[in-house]
N, C-alpha and C positions, 0 to 999 in steps of 0.2 A: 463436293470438293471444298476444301477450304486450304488457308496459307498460313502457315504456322511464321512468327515474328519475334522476337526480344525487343524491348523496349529503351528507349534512352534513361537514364537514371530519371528517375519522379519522386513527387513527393506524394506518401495518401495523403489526401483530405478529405477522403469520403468513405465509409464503410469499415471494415475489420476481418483481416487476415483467417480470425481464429472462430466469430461467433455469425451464423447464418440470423437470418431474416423472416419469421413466420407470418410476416403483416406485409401488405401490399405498401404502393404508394401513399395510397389512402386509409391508410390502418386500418383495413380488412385483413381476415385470415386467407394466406396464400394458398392457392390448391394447385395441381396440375391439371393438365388438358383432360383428366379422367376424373375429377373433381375432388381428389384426395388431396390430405394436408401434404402440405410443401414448404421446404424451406431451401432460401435461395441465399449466396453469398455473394456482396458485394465490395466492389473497392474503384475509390475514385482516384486516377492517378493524374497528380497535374504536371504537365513536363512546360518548361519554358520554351515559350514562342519559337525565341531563337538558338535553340537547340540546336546543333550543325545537323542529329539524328533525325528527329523530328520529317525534316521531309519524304528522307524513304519510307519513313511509316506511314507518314497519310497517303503515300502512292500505291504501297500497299492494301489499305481500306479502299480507295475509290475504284482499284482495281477489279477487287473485289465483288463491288456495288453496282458494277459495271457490267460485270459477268453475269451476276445473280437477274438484272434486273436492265436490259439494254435498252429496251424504247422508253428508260426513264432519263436519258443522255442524250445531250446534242453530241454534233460532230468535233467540238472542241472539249468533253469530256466533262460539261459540266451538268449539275443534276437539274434536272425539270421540274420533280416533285419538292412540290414547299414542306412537308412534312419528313422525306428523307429521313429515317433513322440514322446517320451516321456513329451515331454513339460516340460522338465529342460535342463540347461543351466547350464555348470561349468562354474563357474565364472573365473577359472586360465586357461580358455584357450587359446594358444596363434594361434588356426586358424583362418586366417580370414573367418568371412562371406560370403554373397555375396556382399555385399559394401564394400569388402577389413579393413572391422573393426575387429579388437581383444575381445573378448569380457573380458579380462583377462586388457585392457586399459578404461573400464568402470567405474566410480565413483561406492565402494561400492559393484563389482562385486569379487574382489579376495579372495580368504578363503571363498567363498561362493556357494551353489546351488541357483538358481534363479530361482523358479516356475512361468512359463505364464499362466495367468490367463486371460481368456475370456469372454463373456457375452454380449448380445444383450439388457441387461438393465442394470443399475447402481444399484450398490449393496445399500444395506440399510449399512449407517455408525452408529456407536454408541460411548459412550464413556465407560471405562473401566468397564468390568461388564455388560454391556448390561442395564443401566439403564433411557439411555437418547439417542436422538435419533439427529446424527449428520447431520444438514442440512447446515452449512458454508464450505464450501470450502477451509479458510484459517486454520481450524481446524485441517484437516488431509490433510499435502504437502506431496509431494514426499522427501524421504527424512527421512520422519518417523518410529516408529517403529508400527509396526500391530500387530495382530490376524487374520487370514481370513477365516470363515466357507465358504465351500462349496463340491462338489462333483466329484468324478470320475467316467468315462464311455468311452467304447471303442470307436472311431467313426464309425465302422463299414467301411470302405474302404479300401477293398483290393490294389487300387491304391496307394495311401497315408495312409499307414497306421500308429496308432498313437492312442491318449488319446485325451479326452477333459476333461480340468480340470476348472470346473467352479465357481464362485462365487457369494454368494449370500449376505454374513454378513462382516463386515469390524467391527474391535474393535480397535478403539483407545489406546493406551498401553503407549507410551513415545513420546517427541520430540526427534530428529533428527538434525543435522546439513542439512537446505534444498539442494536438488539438484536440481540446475538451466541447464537447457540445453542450448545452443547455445554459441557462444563464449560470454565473459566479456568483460568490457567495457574496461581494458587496452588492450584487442587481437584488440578490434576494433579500437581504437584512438591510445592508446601507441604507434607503432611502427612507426608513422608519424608524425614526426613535425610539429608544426600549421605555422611555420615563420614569417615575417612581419604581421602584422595587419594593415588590410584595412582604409582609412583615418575616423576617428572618433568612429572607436571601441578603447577600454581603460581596461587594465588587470585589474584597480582599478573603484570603483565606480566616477562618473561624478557630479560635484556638482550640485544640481537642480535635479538631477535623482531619480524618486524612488528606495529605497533601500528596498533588498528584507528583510522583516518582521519576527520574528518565530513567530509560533501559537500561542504564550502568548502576542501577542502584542494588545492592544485593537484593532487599527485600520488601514489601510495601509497608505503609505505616500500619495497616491493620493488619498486620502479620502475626500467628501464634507468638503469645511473649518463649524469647530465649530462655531456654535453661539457664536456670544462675550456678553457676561456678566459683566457689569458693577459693579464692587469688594470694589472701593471705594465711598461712599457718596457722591451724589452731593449735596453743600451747599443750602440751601433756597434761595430761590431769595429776592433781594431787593427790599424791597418796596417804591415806591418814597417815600421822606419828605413832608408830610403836614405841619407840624406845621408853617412852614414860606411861606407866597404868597406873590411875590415879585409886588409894587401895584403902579411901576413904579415915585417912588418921592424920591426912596433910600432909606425911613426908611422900613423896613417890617412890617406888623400888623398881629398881630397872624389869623388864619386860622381858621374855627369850627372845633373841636377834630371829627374823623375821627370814623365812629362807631367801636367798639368792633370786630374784626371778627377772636379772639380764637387766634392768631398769635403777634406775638409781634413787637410793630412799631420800627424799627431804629431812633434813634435819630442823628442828624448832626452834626458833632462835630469838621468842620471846613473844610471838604474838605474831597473829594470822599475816600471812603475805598476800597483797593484791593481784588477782588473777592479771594478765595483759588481754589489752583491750585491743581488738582486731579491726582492723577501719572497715568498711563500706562505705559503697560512693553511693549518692545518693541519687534513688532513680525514679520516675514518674509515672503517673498512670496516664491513658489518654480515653478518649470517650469510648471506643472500642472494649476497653478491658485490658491492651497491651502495655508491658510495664518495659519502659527504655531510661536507657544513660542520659545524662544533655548532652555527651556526644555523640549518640546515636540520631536523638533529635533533630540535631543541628544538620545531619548528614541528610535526614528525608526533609528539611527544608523549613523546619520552624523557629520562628524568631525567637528570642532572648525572650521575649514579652509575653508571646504563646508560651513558652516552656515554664515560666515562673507562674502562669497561669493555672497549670496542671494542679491535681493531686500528689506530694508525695505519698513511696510509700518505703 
């Protein structure tokens, strides 16, 4: 028998919705009672002490515990055995573990009960209401606030005696400030200074160096160089002068008129005309091979100083 339950809103601080467990307590490989690999999913839920919810749930578990397990009870319902599995946790406790941890030194554990929840399969998630069905991971972190349907039942083991408090339904309720476990990245670097820098590392960007981009940049610096596109007009070419064929005696004599061909003839008008000169802007190479504007430059992030530094070409 067991008593199915909904929980007061909590927050996790232990465990993960979406990714099971193949290591024991002790980082061993999990097995089940037939000694095959296992994996188990866990989630620590901490609800506040004074929850107004809060006490029909614990009535529920010791009810429970009650049932499963009577001559562990006096006549005022309370438990005999010092080892009691109840599967909660005061958050404000200051005895260690067996890893010498406080659990009262926990993110999110003090002012709190913290219900272990078990399960050899991943609860179904939802979003508030039960109307959609949560399958992202980054949806419900640790960290968050829940709901959690699921059941109570004795375990039956006079050795270990105890609850199994299972779950089956997760409900998305609120965000959370997330909890990350493992040390931060100032516990891991802060405390050591980096000192000299080895020959040709640079605390500043290195001119000719790609520069790292944000997402709105169309393209990275070492990007295949753009097609160059020709922006200004090239003029029409010249067409030689007919009108005069030089007939080697110094006078010229006119030349047959040159058929019609839609284009108009230049006429001579005493000495060569200067072609027009087409501008180009002037553009740079970087250590890559890519050939950009200074305003392209300037747009992936290098200085006046870096960019005069370049190669033209």
């Amino acid at each position: 028998m067991s008593t199915e339950f909904l929980t007061p809103v909590g927050r996790i601080v232990q465990g993960d919705c979406f990714k099971g467990n193949d290591k024991d307590f002790y980082g061993k490989p999990r097995v089940d009672k037939n000694g095959s690999p296992s994996v188990s999913y866990y989630i620590g839920l901490a609800i506040a002490k004074n929850d107004p919810g809060w006490g029909e749930l614990w009535g529920k578990i010791t009810t429970e515990a009650r049932t499963g397990f009577p001559g562990m009870f006096d006549a005022s319902g309370n438990c005999t055995h010092p080892a009691f599995a109840f599967k909660v946790i005061d958050g404000d406790s200051e005895a260690p573990n067996t890893r010498g941890v406080k659990w009262c030194d926990h993110e999110g554990f003090p002012g709190h009960y913290v219900l272990k929840f078990n399960s050899g399969f991943p609860p179904k998630c939802y979003t508030a209401g039960g109307g959609e069905v949560i399958v992202d991971p980054e949806r419900i972190k640790r960290g968050y606030f829940v709901r959690i349907h699921g059941s109570i039942a004795p375990n039956n083991d006079q050795q270990k005696p105890g609850v199994y408090l299972n779950f089956d339904g997760v409900e998305f309720i609120g965000y959370g400030e997330a909890i990350i476990t493992g040390p931060s990245g100032s516990e891991m670097f802060g405390a050591s200074p980096v000192g000299v820098l080895p020959p040709g590392a640079s605390a500043t960007p290195v001119a000719g160096t790609p520069v790292s981009v944000q997402p709105q940049t169309p393209a990275p610096v070492n990007a295949p160089a753009p097609a160059y596109v020709q922006t200004t007009p090239a003029p029409a070419p010249i067409q030689p002068a007919h009108d005069f064929i030089p007939t080697g005696g110094g006078t010229p004599t006119p030349a047959a008129q040159a058929p019609f061909t839609g284009q108009p003839q230049p006429v001579a008008t005493g000495g060569p005309q200067p072609s027009p000169v087409a501008t180009v802007e002037v553009r740079y190479r970087t250590a890559e091979g890519g050939i950009y504007t200074h305003a392209e430059l300037t747009g992936y992030g290098f200085t006046p100083d870096q960019i005069n530094a370049l190669p033209q070409v």
